[in-house]
N, C-alpha and C positions, 0 to 999 in steps of 0.2 A: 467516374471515380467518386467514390465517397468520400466528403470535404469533413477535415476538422477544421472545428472551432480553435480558435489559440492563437498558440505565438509561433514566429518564425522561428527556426532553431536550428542554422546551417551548418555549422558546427557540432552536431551530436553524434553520440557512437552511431555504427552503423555498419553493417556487412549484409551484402547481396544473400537472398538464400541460395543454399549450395547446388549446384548443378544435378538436375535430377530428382531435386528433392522435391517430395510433395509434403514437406509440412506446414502447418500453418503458422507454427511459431516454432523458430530457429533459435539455438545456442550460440554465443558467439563462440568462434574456435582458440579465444587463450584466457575462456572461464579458467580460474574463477579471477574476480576482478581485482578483490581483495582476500588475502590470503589467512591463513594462521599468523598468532603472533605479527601482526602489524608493525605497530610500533610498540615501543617497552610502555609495560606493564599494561598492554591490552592483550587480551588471550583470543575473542575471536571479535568481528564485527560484522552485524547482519542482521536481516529484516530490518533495513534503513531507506531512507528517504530522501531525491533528489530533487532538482528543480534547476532552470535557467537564473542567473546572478543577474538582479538587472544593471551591477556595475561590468556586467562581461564575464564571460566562462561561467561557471555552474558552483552550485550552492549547496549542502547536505545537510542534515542534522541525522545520526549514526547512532546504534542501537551499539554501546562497547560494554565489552564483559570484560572487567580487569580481573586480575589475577585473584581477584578474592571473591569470582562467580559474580558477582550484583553487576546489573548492567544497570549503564546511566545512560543520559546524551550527548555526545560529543557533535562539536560544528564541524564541517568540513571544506574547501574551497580547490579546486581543480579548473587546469584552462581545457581540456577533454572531457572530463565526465570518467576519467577511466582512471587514471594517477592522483592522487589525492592527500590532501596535508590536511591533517588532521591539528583542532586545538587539543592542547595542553594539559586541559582542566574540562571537567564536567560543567554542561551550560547551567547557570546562576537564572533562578528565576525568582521574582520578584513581585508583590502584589500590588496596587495601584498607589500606594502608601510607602513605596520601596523597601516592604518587609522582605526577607530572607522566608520565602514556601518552596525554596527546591525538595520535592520529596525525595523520600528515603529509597527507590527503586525510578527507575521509567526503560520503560522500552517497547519496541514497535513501533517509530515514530510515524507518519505522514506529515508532508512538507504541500503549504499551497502557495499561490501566491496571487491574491484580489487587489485589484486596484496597486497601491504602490507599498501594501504590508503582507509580509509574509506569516503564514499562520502553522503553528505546530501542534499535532492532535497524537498524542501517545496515550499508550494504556501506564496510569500513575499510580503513587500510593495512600490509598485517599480509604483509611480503614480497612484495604483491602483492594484490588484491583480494579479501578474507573477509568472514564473517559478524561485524559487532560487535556487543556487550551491554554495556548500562550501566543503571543504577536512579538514579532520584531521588525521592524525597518534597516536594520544596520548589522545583525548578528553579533552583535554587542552585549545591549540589554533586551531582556525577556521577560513581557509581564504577563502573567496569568490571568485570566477571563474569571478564576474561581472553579467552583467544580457542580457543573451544570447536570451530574448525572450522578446516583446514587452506585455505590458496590450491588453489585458486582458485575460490567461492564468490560470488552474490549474491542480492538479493531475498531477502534472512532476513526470515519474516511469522510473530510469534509470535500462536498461540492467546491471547484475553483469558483463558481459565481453565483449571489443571488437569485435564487429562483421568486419571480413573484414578491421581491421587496427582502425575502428573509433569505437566512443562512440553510442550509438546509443539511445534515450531517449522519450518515451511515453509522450502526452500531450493530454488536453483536451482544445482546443479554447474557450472563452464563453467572457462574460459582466460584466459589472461593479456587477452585482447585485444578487442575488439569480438565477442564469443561467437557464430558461427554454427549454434548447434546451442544446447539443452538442454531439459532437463525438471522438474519439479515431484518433488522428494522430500521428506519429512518424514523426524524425528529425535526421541526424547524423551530429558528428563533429569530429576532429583530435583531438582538443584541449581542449574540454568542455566548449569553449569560445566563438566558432565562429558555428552558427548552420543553416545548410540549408537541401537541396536534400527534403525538406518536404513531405511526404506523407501520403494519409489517410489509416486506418487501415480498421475501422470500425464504424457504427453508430447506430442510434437505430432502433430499430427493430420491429413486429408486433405483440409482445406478448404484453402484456400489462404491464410486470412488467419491460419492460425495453424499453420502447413507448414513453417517454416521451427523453433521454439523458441516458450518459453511459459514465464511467469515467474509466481508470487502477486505479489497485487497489496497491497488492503485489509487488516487483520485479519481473519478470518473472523467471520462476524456469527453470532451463536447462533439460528437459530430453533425450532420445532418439528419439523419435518421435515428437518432436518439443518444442519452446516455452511455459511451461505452463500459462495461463495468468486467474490470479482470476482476476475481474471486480468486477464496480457496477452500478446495473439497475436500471431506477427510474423510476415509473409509477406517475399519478396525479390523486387524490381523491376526494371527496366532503371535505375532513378532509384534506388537501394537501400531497407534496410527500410521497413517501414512498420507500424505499432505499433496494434493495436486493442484492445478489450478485450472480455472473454468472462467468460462465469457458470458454477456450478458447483455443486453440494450433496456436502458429505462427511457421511458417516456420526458422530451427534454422539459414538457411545464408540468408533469406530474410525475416527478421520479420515484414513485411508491407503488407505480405502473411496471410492471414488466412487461416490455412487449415481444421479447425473444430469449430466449435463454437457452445454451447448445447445451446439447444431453452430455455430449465428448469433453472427457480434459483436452485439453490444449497443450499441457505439459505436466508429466509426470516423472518420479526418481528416476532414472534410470543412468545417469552417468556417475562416477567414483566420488565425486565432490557431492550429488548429492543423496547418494545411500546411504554414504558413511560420514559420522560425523558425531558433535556431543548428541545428538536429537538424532536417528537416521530415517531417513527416505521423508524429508523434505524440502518443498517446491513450492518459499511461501512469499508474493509477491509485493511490493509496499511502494514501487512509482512506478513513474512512465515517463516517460520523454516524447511528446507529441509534435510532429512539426508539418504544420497547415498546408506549408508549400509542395510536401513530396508526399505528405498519408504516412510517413513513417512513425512506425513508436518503436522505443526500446525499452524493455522490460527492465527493471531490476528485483531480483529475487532474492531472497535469505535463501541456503540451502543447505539442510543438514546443521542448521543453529550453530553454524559454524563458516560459512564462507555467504561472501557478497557475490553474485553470482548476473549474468546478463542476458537478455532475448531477443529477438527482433521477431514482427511482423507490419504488416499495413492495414492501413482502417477498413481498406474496402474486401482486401485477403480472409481477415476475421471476420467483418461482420457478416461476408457471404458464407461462407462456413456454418455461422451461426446458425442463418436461416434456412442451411440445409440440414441442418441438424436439431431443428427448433424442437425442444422436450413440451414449450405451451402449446403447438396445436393438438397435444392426445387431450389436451383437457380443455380448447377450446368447445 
């Protein structure tokens, strides 16, 4: 069995895959997690970001579109991972001088958690769409790193740990606009403040479900045999994109390294939550829930920009997959 890296996590969603079934990544069967209209005055919640509470139960910070379209950040706290109380107010972010920098938009967040602070990496509004950073310990207050990457940036997915002393963080370059193109580059820094050494990961490719651009998705999950890295593939239609999702291993001391990467989605629209929706036929993914002890991960997925949506597989399920499916040996 292929061991992750991490934290225990005996408490996380979880369902067997279905009898018969040969998938590699499974639905849970009472998607979606989080529904339309949540609570008042949020209209949907999605492509958001989980993690382990290290006061107990699980910890969120949530992509909400309130009634007037702008999504912001909302915290979230749940003893499942599955039922969820949502704050009140959009999270207040702060600069090291306790100024008021909440931008004017964010959404897409990623949630980590190194050592005993928890780090927040959204796509912000920084002249136009960038990478944003902020830290909390308490989900209280939330201070800003500043803005380490110029417009026009998104899908910023930091590493859960120092690689080599530095921070090391996934991005997708692109445009002001609904981005028809981009790729997968990483970036490191000592300080989460200052970011250079840029290099590319990876790009799109000749399948057709991910031909078009390809974005990080999860954290990268730690295991023994490298980096696991969920993605998302976007192909273009008569009916326009269409948003899958794809696996990956990078190299765990040089994650700018692919050393496997499956030609196959792993999951693509095809159930009613996520064809139909404000956005249709998307499957865009933003955690994982990894737990050391069993190899389980569970997915969580935006779907259709309009519902919170959930998966399951295991470390050593996918990564064999992977490598039967590996798209780098035609061009080794």
């Amino acid at each position: 069995m292929v061991k992750i890296v991490g934290f225990s996590i005996p408490n996380m969603p979880w369902e067997d895959r279905p009898a018969q079934s040969q998938e590699i990544v499974w639905r849970y069967s009472k998607n979606p997690v989080i529904g339309r209209n949540p609570v008042a005055g949020m209209a949907r919640i999605f492509n958001s970001a989980v993690a382990p509470w290290k006061e107990g139960g699980f910890v969120g910070v949530f992509r909400a579109e309130n009634v007037s379209g702008i999504p912001h950040l909302y915290t979230g706290f749940s003893t499942d991972a599955l039922n969820w109380k949502f704050s009140e107010t959009k999270i207040k972010i702060t600069d090291e001088n306790n100024a008021d920098v909440t931008p004017g938009y964010a959404y897409d967040p990623r949630l980590v958690l190194i050592d005993d602070t928890y780090y927040i990496i959204w796509c912000t509004d920084f002249h136009g769409p960038s990478v944003g950073i902020a830290y909390t310990k308490d989900f209280k207050t939330f201070t800003s790193k500043g803005n380490g990457f110029l417009p026009f940036n998104r899908n910023g997915v930091l590493f859960p740990r120092k690689i080599n002393g530095n921070f090391y963080l996934l991005s997708r370059p692109s445009d002001s606009g609904h981005t028809p193109f981009g790729d997968i580059f990483i970036s490191e820094s000592p300080d989460l403040l200052h970011w250079g050494n840029h290099k590319w990961v990876m790009g799109k490719a000749p399948q057709w479900w991910q031909a078009v651009k390809i974005g990080a998705g999860c954290a990268p999950i730690e295991t023994e045999e490298g980096w696991l890295l969920f993605y998302h593939g976007v192909t273009s239609t008569c009916s326009g994109f269409v948003y899958s999702m794809g696996a990956a291993l990078l190299d765990l001391e040089n994650p700018s390294k692919v050393i496997h990467r499956c030609e196959n989605f792993i999951l693509t629209p095809e159930k009613e939550y996520e064809e139909r929706g404000f956005v249709p036929n998307v499957v865009f993914p933003c955690a994982a829930l990894a737990d050391k002890d069993t190899n389980r991960i569970a997915i969580y997925y935006g779907a259709a920009d309009t519902y919170t949506a959930l998966c399951f597989t295991k470390a050593d399920l996918v990564i064999e997959y992977i490598k039967a499916h590996d798209m780098c040996r035609a061009v080794q």
